[in-house]
N, CA and C of each residue as an Amber inpcrd file, in Angstrom:
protein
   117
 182.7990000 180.9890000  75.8280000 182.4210000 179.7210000  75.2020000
 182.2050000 178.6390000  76.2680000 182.6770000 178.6220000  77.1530000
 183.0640000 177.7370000  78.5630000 181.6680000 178.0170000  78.6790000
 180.9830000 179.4830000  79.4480000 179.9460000 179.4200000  79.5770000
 178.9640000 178.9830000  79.0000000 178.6330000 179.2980000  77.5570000
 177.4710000 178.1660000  76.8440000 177.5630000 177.1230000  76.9730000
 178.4270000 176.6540000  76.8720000 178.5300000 175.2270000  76.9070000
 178.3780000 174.4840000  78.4910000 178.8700000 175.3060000  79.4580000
 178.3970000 174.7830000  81.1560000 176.3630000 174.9130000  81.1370000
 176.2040000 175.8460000  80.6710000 175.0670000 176.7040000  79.9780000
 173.6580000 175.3260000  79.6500000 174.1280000 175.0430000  78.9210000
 173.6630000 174.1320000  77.5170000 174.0320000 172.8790000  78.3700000
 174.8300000 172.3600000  79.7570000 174.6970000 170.9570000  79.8120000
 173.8400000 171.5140000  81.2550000 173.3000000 172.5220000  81.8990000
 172.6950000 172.4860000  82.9410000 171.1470000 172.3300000  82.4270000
 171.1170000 173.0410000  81.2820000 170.0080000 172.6510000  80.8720000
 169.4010000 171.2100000  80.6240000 170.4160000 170.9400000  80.0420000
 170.4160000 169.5870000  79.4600000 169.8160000 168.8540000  80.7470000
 170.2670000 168.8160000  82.0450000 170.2030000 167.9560000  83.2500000
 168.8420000 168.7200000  83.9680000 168.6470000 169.5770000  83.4550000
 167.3430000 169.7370000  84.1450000 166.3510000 169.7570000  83.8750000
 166.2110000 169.2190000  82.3960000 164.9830000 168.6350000  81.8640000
 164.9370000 167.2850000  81.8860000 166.4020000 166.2660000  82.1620000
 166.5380000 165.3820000  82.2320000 165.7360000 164.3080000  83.5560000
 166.5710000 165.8110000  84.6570000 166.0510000 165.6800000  85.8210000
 164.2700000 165.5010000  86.0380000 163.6490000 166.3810000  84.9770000
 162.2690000 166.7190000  84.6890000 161.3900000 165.6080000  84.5080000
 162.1960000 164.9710000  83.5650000 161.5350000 164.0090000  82.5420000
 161.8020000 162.7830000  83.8230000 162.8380000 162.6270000  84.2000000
 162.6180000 161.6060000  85.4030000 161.5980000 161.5820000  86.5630000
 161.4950000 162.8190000  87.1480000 160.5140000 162.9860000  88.5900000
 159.2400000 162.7630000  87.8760000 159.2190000 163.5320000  86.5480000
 157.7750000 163.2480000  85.8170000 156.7050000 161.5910000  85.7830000
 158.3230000 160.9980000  85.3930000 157.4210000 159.7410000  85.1410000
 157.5410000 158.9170000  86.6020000 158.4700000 159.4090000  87.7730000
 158.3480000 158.7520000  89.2030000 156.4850000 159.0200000  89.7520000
 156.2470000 160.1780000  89.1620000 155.0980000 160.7600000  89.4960000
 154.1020000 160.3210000  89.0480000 153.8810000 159.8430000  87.7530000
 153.3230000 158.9010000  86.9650000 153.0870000 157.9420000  87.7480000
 154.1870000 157.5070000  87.9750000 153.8680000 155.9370000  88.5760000
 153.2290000 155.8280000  89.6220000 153.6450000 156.7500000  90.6500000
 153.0070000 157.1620000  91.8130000 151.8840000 157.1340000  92.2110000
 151.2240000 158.0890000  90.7990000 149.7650000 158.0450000  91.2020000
 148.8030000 156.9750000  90.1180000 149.7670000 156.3270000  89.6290000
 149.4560000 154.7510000  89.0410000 148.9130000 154.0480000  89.9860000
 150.4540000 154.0890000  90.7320000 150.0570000 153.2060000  92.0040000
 149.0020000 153.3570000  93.1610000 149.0570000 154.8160000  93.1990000
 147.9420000 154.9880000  94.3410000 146.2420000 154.5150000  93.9800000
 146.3630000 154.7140000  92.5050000 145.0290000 155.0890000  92.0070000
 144.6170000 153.1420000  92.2100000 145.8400000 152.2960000  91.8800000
 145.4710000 150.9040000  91.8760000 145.0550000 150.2710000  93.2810000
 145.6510000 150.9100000  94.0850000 145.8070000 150.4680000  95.5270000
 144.4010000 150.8680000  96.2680000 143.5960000 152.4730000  95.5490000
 142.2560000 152.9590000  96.0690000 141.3380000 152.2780000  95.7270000
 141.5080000 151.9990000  94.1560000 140.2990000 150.9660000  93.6730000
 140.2460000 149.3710000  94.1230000 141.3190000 149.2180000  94.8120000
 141.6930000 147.4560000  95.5400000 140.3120000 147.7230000  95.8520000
 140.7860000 148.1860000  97.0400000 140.5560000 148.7820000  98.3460000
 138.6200000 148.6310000  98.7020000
């Protein structure tokens, strides 16, 4: 039971983790795309 549940919160953190880099990445190329068209 220990295991599902260690199981079920790694998951949990690594879509969490997902959903974070996702939208750093987003922004990223937000930003780049604003900074090319300055330009």
């Amino acid at each position: 039971m220990l295991v599902t549940n260690t199981l079920r919160d790694v998951t949990r953190w690594r879509h969490a983790t997902l959903f974070v880099y996702r939208t750093i990445f987003q922004i990223a190329n937000t930003l780049a795309f604003c900074i090319g068209e300055r330009q």
